[in-house]
C-alpha positions as CSV (number, residue, x, y, z in Angstrom):
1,X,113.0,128.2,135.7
2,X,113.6,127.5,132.7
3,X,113.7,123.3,133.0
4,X,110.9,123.5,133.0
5,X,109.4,124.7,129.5
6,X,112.1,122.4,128.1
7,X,110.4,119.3,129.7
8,X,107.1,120.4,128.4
9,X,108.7,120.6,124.9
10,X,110.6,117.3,125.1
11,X,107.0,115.6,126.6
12,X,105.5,116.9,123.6
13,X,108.3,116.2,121.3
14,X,107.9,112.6,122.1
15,X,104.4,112.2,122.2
16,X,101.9,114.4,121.7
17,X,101.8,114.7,117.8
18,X,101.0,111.3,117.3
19,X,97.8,111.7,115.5
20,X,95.0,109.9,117.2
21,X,95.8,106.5,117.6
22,X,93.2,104.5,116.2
23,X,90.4,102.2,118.0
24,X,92.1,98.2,118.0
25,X,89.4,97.0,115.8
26,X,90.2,99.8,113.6
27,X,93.4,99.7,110.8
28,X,96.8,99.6,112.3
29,X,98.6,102.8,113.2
30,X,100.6,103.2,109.6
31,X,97.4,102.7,107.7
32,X,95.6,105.4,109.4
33,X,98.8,107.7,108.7
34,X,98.4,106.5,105.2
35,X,94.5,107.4,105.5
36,X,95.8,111.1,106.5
37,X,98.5,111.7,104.4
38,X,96.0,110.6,101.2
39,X,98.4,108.6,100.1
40,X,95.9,106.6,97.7
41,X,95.2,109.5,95.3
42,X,98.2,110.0,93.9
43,X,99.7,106.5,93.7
44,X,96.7,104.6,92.8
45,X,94.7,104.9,89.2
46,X,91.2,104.6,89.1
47,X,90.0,101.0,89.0
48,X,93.7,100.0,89.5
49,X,95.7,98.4,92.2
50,X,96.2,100.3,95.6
51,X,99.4,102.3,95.5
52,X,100.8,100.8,91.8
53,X,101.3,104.6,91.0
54,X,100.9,105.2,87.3
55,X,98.4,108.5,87.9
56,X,99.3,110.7,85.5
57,X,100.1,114.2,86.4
58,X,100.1,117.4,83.7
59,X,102.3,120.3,85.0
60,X,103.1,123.7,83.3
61,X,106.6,122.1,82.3
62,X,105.3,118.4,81.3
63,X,103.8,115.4,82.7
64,X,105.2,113.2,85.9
65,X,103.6,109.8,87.1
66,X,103.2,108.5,90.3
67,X,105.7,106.0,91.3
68,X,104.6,102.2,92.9
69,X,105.1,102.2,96.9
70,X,103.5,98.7,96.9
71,X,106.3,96.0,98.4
72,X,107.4,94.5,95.1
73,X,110.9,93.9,95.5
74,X,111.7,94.8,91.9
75,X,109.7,97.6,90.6
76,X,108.2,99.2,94.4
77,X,109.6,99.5,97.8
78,X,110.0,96.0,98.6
79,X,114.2,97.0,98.8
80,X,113.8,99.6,100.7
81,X,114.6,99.8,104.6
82,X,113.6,102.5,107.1
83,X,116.4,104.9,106.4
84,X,116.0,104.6,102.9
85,X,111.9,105.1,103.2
86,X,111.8,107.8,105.4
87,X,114.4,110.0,103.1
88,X,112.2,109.2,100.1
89,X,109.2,110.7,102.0
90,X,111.0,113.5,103.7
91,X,114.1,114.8,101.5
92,X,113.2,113.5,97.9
93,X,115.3,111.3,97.9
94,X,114.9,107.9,96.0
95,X,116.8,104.6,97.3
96,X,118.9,104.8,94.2
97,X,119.7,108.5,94.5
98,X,117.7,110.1,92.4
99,X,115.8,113.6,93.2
100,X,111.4,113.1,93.2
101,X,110.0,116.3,91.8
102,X,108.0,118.1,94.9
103,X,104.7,117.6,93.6
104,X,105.3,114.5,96.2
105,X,104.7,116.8,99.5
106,X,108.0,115.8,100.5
107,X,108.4,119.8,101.9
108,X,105.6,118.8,104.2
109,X,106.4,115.6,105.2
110,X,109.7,116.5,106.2
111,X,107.7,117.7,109.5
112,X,106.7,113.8,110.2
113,X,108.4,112.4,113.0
114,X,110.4,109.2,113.2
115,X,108.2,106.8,114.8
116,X,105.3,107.8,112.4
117,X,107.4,107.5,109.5
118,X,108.5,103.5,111.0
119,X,104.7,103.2,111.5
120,X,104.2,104.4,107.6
121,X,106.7,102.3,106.1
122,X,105.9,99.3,107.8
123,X,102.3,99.8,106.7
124,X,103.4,100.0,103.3
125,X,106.0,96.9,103.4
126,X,103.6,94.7,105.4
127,X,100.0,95.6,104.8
128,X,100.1,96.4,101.1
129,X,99.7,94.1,98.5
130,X,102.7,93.6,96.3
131,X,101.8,94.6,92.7
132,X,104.6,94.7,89.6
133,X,103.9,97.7,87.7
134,X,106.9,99.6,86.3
135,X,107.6,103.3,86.6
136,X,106.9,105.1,83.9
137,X,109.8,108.2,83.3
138,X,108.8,112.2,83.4
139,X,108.2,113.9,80.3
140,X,109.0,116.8,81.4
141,X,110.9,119.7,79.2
142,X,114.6,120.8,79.7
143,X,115.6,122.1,82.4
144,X,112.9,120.4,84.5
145,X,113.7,117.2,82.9
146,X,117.5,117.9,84.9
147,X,116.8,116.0,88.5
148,X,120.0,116.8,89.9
149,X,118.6,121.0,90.1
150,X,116.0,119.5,92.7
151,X,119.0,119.4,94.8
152,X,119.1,123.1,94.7
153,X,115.3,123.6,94.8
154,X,115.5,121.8,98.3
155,X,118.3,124.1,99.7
156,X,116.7,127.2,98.9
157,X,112.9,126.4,98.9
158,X,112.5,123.5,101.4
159,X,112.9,123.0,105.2
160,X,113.8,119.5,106.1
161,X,112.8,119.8,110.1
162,X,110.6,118.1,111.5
163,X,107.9,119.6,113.5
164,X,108.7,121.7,116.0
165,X,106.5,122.4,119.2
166,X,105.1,125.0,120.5
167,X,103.6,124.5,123.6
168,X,102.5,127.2,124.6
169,X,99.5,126.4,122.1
170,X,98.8,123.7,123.9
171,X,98.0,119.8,123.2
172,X,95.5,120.2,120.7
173,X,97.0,122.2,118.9
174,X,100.0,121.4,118.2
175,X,98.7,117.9,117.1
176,X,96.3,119.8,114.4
177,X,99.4,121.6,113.5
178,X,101.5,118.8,112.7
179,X,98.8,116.9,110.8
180,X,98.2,120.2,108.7
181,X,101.9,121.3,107.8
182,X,102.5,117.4,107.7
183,X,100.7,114.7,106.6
184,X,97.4,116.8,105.6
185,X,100.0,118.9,103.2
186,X,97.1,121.2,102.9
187,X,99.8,124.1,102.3
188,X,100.5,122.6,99.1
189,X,97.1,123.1,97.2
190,X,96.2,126.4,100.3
191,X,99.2,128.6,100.5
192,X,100.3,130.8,97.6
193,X,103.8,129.9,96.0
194,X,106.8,131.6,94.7
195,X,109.0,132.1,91.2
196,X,109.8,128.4,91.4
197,X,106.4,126.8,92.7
198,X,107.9,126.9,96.3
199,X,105.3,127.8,99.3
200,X,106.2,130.8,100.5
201,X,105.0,129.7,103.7
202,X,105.6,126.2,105.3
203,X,103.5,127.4,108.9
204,X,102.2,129.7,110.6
205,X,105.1,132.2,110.9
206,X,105.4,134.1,108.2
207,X,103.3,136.9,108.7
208,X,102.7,138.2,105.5
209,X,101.2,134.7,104.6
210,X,97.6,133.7,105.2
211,X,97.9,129.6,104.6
212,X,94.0,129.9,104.2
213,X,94.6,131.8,100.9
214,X,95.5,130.4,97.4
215,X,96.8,132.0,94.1
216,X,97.3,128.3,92.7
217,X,95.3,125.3,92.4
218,X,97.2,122.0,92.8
219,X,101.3,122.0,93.2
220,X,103.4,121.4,90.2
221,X,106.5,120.0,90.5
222,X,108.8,122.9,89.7
């Protein structure tokens, strides 16, 4: 008897937490991810060039910038291939190694599945607009200014899964789910956080969490 929750799962698994397609006169599949995951208000500056990065972000420890996720092969994502994109977006991990601070929701986009991180990075390598704009480097205060502890932050105070149905919740559900713990991030700016700016909750299960309740505005790196 039990077959037959599994197939349920492994339907769901596979298909269910697409979020909505969009109409066919309407942007492709990867922009409308890019639509829900906000993308554009962190890596574009106002009057600038879509997705250039350069916003400037003050934390308790120092200011980050945004980094460029436009296609220029030289100082964006134009190098970049699938694998590479999808453990920037879902580990922290840059092409070249290097840890991104978790004020990029990497923690909750770990949750995104495969073929919505393909649809993502193929919006960004062939709908965006290349744009050369170099990075500009963290000034953020020792320790913080160490990347190689984020590797530690992510083994402690990260869960790189992605989404896991439940379907007992049902269809509708589980597709709000995944677009609030994933792309949405709204944990990020609605759940209270920890010692080292970690969410104490990444979903619903913990039940000493409410995710509707805050004791921080906005998500500092660490």
């Amino acid at each position: 008897m039990k077959i037959i929750p599994a197939l349920v799962a492994g339907t769901i698994a596979a298909s269910a937490f697409q979020i909505a397609l969009p109409h066919a006169d309407g942007p492709s599949h990867g922009e409308y991810l890019a639509r829900a995951g906000n993308c554009v208000v962190c890596h574009t500056v106002p009057g600038g060039r879509p997705f250039a990065g350069g916003v400037k972000m003050a934390t308790p420890g120092g200011v980050i910038y945004s980094t460029n996720i436009t296609p220029d092969k030289d100082t964006g994502i134009g190098n970049y291939t699938p694998e590479d994109f999808g453990r920037a977006v879902r580990q922290g991990i840059a092409k070249d190694g290097h840890r991104l601070y978790p004020a990029m929701p990497y923690p909750s986009y770990a949750k995104v599945d495969d073929d919505d991180i393909r649809s993502l990075f193929d919006f960004f390598t062939k709908e965006v607009t290349a744009v050369s704009r170099r990075n500009e480097p963290s000034e953020l205060a020792w320790p913080l200014s160490m990347r190689w502890t984020l590797a530690l932050w992510n083994t402690f105070m990260s869960d790189s899964r992605v989404y896991r149905a439940k379907p007992e919740n049902g269809f509708e559900w589980n597709r709000g789910a995944y677009l609030v713990q994933g792309l949405g991030h709204c944990g990020a700016c609605h759940t209270p956080q920890g010692w080292a700016f970690q969410e104490k909750a990444l979903d619903q299960t913990n039940p000493g969490i409410s995710v509707a309740t805050s004791s921080t505005i906005g998500r500092p790196p660490i």
